[in-house]
VEXTI-845227 format. One record per residue (C-alpha): residue number from 1; x, y, z. Coordinates in Angstrom, 1 decimal, always signed. Layout:
    n      c1      c2      c3
  NUM       X       Y       Z
...
***
This chain:
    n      c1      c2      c3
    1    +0.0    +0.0    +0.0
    2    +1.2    +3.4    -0.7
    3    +0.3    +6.7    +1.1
    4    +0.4   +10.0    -0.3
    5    +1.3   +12.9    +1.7
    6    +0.0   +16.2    +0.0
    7    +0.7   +19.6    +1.9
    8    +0.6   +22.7    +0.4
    9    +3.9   +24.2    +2.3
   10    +7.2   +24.1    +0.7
   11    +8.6   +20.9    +1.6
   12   +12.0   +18.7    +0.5
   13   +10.8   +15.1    -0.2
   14   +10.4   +13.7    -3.4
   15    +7.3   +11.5    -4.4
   16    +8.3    +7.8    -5.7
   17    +5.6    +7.5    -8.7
   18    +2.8    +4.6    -7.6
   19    +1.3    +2.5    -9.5
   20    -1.0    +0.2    -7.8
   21    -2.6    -2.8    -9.8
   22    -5.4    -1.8   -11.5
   23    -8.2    -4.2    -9.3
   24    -8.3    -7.1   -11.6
   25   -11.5    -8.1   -10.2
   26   -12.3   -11.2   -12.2
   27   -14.5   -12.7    -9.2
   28   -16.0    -9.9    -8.9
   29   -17.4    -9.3   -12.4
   30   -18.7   -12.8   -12.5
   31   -20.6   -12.4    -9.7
   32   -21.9    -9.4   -10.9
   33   -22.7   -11.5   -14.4
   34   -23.9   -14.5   -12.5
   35   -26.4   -12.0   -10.5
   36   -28.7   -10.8   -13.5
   37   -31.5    -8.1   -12.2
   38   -35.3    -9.4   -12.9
   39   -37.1    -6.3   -14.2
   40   -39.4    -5.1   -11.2
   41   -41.1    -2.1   -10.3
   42   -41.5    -1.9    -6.6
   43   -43.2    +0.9    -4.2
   44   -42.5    +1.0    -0.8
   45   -44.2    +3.2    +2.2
   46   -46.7    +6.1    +1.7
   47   -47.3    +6.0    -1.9
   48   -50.7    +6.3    -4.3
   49   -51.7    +4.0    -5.4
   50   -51.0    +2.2    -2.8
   51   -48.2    -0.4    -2.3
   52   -51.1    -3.4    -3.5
   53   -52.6    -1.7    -6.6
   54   -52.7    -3.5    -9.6
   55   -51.0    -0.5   -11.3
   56   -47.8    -0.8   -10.1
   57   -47.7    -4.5   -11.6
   58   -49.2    -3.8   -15.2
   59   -47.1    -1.6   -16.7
   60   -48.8    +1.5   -15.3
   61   -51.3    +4.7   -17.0
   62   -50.5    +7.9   -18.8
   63   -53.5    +9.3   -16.8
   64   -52.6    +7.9   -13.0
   65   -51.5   +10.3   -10.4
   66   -48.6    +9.4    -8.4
   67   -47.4   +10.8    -5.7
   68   -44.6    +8.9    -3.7
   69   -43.9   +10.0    -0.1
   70   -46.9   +12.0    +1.1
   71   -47.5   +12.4    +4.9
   72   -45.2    +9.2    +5.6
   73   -41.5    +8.4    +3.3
   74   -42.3    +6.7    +0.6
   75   -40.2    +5.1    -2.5
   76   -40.0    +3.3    -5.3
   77   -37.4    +1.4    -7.3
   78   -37.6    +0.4   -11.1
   79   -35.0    -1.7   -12.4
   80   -34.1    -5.1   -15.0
   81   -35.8    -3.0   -18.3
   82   -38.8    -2.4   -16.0
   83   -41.3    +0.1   -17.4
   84   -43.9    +2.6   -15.9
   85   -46.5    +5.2   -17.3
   86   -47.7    +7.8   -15.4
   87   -49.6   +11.1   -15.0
   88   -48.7   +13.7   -12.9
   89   -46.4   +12.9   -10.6
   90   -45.8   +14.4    -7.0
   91   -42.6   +13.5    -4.7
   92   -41.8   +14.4    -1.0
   93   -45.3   +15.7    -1.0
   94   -45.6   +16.5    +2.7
   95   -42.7   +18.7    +4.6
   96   -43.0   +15.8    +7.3
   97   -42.0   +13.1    +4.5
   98   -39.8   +12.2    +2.4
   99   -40.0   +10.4    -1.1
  100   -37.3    +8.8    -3.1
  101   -37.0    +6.9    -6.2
  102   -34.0    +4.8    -8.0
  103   -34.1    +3.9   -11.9
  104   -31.6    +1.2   -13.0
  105   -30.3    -0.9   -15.9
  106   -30.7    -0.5   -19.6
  107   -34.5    -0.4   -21.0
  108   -36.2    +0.7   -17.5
  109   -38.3    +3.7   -17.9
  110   -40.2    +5.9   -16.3
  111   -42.5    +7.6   -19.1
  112   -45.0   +10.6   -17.4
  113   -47.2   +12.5   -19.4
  114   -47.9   +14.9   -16.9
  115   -45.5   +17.0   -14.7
  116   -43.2   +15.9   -12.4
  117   -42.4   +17.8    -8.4
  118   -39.3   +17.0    -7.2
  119   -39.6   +18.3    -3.7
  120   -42.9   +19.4    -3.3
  121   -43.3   +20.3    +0.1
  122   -40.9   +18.0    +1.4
  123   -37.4   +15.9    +0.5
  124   -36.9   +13.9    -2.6
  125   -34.5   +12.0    -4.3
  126   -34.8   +11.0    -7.7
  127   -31.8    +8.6    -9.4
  128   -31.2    +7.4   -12.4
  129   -28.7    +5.1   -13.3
  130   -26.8    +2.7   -15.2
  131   -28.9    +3.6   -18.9
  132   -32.4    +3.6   -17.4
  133   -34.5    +6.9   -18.5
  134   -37.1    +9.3   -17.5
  135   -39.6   +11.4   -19.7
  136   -41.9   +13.7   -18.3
  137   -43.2   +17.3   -19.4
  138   -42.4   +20.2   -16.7
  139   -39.5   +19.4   -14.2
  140   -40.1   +22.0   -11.1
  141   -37.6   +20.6    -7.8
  142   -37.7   +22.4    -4.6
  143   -41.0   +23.6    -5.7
  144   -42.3   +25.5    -2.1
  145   -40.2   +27.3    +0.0
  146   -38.7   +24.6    +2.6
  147   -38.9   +21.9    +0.2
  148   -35.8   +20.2    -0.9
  149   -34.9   +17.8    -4.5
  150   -32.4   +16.4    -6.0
  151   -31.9   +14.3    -8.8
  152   -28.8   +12.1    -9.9
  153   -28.3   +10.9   -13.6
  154   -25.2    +8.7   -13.8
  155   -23.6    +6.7   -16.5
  156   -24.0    +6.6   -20.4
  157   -28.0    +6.1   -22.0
  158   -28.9    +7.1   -18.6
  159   -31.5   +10.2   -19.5
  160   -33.5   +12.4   -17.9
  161   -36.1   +14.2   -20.4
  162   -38.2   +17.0   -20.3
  163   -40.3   +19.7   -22.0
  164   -38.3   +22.3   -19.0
  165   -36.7   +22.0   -16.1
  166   -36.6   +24.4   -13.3
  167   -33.7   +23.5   -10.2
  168   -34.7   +25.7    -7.2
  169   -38.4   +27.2    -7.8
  170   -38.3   +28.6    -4.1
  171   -37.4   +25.8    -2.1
  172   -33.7   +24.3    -2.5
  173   -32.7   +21.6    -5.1
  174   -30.0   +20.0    -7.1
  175   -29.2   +18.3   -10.3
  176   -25.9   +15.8   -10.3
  177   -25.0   +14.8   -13.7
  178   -21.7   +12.4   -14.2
  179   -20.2    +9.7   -16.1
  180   -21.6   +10.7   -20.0
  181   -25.7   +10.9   -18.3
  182   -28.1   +13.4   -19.7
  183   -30.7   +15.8   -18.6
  184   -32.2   +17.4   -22.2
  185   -34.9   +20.0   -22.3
  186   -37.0   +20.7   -25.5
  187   -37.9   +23.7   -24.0
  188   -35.6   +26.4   -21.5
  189   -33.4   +25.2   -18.9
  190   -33.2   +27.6   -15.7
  191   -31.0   +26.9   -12.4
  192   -32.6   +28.8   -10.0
  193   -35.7   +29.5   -11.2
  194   -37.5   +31.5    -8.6
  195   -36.5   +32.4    -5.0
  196   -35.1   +29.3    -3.7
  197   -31.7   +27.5    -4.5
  198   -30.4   +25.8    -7.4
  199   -27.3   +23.9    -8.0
  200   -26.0   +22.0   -11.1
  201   -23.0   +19.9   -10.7
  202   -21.5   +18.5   -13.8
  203   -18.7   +15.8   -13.7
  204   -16.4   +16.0   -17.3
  205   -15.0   +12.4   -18.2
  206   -16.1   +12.3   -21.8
  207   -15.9   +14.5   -24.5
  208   -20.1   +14.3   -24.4
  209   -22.7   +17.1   -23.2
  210   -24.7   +16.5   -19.8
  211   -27.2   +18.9   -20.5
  212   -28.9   +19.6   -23.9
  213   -31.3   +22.7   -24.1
  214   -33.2   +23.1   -26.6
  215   -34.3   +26.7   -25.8
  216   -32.8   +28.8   -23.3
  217   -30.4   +27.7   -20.5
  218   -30.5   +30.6   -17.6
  219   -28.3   +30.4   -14.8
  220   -29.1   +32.6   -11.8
  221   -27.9   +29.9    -9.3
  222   -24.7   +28.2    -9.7
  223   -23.3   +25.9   -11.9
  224   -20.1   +23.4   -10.8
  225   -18.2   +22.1   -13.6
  226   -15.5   +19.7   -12.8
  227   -12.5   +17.8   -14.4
  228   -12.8   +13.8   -13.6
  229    -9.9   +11.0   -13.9
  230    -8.0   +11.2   -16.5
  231    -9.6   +13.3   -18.8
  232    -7.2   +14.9   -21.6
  233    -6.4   +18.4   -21.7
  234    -8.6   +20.4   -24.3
  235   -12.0   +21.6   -24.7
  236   -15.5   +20.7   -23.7
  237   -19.2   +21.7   -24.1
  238   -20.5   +20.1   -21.0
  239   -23.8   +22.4   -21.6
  240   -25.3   +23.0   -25.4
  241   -28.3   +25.3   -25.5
  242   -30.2   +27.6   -27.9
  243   -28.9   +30.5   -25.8
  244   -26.9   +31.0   -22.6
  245   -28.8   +33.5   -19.8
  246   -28.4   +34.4   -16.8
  247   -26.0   +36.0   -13.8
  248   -25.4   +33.2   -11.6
  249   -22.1   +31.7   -10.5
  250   -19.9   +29.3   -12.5
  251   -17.3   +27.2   -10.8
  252   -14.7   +24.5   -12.1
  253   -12.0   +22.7   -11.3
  254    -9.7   +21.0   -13.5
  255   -10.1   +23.9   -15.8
  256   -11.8   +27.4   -16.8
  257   -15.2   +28.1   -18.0
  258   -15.4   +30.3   -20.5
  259   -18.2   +33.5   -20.0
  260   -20.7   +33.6   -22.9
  261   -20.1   +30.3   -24.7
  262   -19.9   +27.8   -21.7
  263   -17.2   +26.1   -23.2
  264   -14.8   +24.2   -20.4
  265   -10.9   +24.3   -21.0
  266    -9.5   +21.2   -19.3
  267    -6.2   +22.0   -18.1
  268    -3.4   +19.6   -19.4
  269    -1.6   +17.6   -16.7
  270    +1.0   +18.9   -14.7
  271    +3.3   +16.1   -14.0
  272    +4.4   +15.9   -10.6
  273    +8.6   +15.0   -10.4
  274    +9.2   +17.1    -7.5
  275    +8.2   +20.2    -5.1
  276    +5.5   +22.7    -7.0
  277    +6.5   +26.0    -5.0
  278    +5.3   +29.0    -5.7
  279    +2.9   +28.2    -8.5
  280    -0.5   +29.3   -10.1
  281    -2.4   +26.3    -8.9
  282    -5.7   +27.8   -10.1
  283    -7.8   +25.3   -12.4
  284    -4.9   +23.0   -12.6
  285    -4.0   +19.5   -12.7
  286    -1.5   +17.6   -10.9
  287    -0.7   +13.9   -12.0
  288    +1.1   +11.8    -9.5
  289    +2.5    +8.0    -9.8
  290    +1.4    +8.1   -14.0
  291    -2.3    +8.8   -13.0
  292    -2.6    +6.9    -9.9
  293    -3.8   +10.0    -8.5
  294    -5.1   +13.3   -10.4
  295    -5.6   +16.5    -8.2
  296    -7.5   +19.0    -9.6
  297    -7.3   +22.5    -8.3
  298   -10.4   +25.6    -8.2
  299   -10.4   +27.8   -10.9
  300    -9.3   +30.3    -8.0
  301    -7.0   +28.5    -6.3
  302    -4.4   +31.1    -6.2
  303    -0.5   +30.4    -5.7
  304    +0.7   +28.1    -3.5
  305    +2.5   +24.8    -3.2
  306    +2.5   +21.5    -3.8
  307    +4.8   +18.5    -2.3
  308    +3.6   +14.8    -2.4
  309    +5.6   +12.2    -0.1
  310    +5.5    +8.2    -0.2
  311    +4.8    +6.0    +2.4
  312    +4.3    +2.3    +2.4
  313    +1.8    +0.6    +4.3
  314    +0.1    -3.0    +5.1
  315    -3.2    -3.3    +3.0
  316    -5.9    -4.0    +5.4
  317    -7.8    -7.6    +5.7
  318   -10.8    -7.6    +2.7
  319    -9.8    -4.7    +1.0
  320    -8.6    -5.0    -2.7
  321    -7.3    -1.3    -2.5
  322    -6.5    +0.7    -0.1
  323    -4.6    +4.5    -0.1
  324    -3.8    +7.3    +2.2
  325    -3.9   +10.8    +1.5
  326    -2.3   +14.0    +3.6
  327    -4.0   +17.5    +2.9
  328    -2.6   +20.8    +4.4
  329    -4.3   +23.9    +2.2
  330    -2.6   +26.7    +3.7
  331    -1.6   +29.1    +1.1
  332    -4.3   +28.8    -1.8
  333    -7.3   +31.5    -1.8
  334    -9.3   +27.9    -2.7
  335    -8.5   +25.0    -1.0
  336   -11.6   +22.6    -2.7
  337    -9.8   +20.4    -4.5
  338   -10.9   +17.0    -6.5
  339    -9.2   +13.9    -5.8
  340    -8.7   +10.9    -8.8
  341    -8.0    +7.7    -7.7
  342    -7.4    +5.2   -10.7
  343    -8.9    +2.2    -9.5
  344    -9.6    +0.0   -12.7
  345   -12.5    -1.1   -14.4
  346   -15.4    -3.5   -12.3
  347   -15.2    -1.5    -9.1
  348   -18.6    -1.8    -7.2
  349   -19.2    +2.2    -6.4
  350   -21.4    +0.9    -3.2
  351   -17.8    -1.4    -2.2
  352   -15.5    +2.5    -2.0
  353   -15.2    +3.6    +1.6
  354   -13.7    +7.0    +2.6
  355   -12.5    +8.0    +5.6
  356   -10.7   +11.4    +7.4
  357    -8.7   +11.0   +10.3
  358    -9.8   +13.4   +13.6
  359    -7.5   +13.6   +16.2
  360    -6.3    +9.9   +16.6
  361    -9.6    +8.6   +15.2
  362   -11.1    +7.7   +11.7
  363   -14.2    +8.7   +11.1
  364   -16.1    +7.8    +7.9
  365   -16.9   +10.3    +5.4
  366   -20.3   +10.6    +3.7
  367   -19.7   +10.1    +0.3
  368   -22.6   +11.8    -0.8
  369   -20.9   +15.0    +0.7
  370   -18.1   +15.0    -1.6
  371   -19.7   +15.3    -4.8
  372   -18.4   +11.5    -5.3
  373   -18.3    +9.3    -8.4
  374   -16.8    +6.1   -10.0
  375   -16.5    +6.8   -14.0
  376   -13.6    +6.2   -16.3
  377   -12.4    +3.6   -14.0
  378   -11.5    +6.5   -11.9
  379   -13.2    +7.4    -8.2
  380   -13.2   +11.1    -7.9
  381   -14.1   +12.8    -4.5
  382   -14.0   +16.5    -3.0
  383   -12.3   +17.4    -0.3
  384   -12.0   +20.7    +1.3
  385    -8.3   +22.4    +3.1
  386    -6.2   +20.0    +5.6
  387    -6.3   +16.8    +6.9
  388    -5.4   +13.1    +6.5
  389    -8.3   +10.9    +4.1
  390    -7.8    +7.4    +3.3
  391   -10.0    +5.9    +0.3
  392   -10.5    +1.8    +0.5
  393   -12.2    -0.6    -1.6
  394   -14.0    -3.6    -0.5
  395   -14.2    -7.0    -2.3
  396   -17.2    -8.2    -2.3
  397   -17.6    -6.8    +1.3
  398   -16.1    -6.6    +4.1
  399   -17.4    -9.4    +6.7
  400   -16.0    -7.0    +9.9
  401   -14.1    -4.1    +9.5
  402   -10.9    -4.2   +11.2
  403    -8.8    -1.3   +12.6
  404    -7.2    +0.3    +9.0
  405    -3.9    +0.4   +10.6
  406    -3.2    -2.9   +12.2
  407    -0.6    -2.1   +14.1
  408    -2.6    +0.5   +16.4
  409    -0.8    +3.5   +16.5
  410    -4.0    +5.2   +15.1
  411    -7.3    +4.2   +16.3
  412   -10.2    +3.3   +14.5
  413   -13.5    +4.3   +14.5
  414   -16.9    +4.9   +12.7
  415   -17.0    +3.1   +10.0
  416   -20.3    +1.9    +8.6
  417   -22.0    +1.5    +5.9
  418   -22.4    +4.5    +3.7
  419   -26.1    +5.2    +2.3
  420   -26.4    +6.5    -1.7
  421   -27.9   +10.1    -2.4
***
């Protein structure tokens, strides 16, 4: 096991490139082939129709209401090329509850005629994964003030379709959109379309566009564009419309954004053979150990430096992977950074564990928190100014998680398992 040491002080050592085996996980893709998904569409909890009607089972109607989490959480999960029609469709309809739905595998789809809430009055979570697909006409998330949606689209012919969408009406709401997904309007495309919140985070691996508009994309919220794995140096439309609007923020890292056109400039790698000191760091890339590890730097990073160090250590007991980073941000204006860990191809997402050490103690980081993805064969993550985080990978799972450092010098806490968002 190697450990990396990043600190953003001027240093002496010199980082050893690392190049840890790529996870040839051949068990673990046969079990994944060997465990084929049955198409099923299943509701859970406070949800109309209710759990037992026959519509859930039949394929669904274009004229049915749904509404999934209404004064009690409510879910429901499509996957296996399972399809659904519906009407309008309401989710976290009650600020007491909670609704959340997840859309997997090739051929599922949810097809609704009518509108969709995404946060009504309450929480929701919408995901969409892995080439499954939702059409529907109006999108509105965080539609009442205290309501809160979000919606995931992850991985390629996963798609999320609609005649407009509106992040943030004037509750709070966000749209994630990685790993060569899709969220297309045929109509205008507005973050932050009222008084609330709106956030759109967009994760670069693939010279493809997240979002297609086909009117109007108005941004008076903020916009996150970042730089994932290994993704060359160049130019990238991450966002097509009929016309750009709007005052809102626009953030990257890995890059620039370009005002007016949208168009992201992916920084070219800076190879790391020793010490950076006294260097622009903003919107750049560092590649240590041959693309082991990518950091990717705020587009206002400011000047500061850079020194990676080595360190070898045991790999814990039923991990396949396992690597330590040290962060001390001292010296840039922005210390967000994105971390790229090349893990190889076949990597369960729901098997990567993060942690940060506190004191003497590891605690477990919520994933969902760092803006985290698996794409490329790459596992990207956020992290914000100092400390020490250590990434792990679990094959198949763990059976009991031991202390990470066997030898006890550190102690070991917190670790459980980590919920999707």
């Amino acid at each position: 096991m190697r450990v990396y040491k990043i600190t953003n002080t001027a240093l002496s050592a010199t980082m050893k490139p690392s190049r840890f085996p790529a996870l040839a996980l051949g068990l673990g893709a046969a079990l994944l082939a060997a465990s084929a998904v049955q198409a099923a569409v299943t509701p859970e909890g406070d949800v109309s129709p209710g759990t037992g009607d026959a519509y859930w089972s039949t394929g669904g109607s274009g004229s049915q209401a749904v509404s999934i989490g209404q004064s009690l959480p409510g879910s429901l999960t499509m996957n296996g090329g399972s399809t659904l029609a519906s009407g309008q469709v309401m989710i976290g309809t009650n600020g007491a509850a909670g609704g959340e739905v997840e859309l997997s595998d090739a051929g599922t789809v949810w097809t609704i005629s009518g509108d969709i809430y995404v946060g009504l009055l309450g929480g929701a979570l919408v995901e969409v994964m892995n080439g499954a697909s939702v059409s529907a006409g109006y999108t509105a998330m965080g539609y009442y003030s205290g309501s809160t949606g979000k919606i995931v689209v992850k991985g390629a012919g996963s798609q999320w379709s609609a005649s407009s969408v509106v992040i943030g009406s004037t509750g709070n709401a966000v749209i994630n959109v990685t790993d060569s997904g899709k969220v297309a309007t045929s109509g205008d495309f507005y973050v932050q379309g009222g008084s609330g919140v709106g956030i759109l985070n967009l994760g670069v691996s693939s010279n493809s566009a997240l979002v297609e508009a086909g009117g109007t994309f108005t941004n008076n919220g903020t916009v996150n564009v970042f730089a994932l794995g290994n993704l060359a140096g160049g130019n990238y439309n991450p966002v097509t419309a009929g016309a750009l609007a709007g005052s809102g923020t626009v953030n990257s890292w890995g890059g620039t954004v370009a005002e007016g056109t949208g168009v992201f400039t992916v920084s070219s790698y800076t190879e790391y053979t020793d010490a950076i000191v006294g260097q622009d760091l903003s919107g750049a890339r560092v590649n240590a150990g041959d693309g082991a590890l990518v950091v990717a730097f705020a587009d206002n990073a400011g000047t500061g430096n850079l020194e990676l160090t080595e360190v070898e250590s045991p790999l814990p007991s039923g991990y396949s992977y396992y690597e330590v980073v040290q962060i001390d941000m001292s010296g840039l204006i922005n210390s967000e950074i994105i971390l790229s860990y090349e893990l190889g191809a076949g990597v369960d997402e729901d098997n990567i564990y993060a942690w940060k050490l506190v004191g003497e103690n590891w605690q477990e980081i919520n994933l969902d928190d760092t803006l985290a993805t698996y794409e490329q064969e790459y596992f990207n993550m956020m992290v914000d100014g100092g400390g020490v985080y250590a990434l792990g990978v679990a094959v198949p799972e763990p059976s009991t998680y031991a202390a990470l450092f066997g030898a006890g010098v550190l102690a070991f806490v917190g670790l459980r398992r980590r919920r999707r968002a």
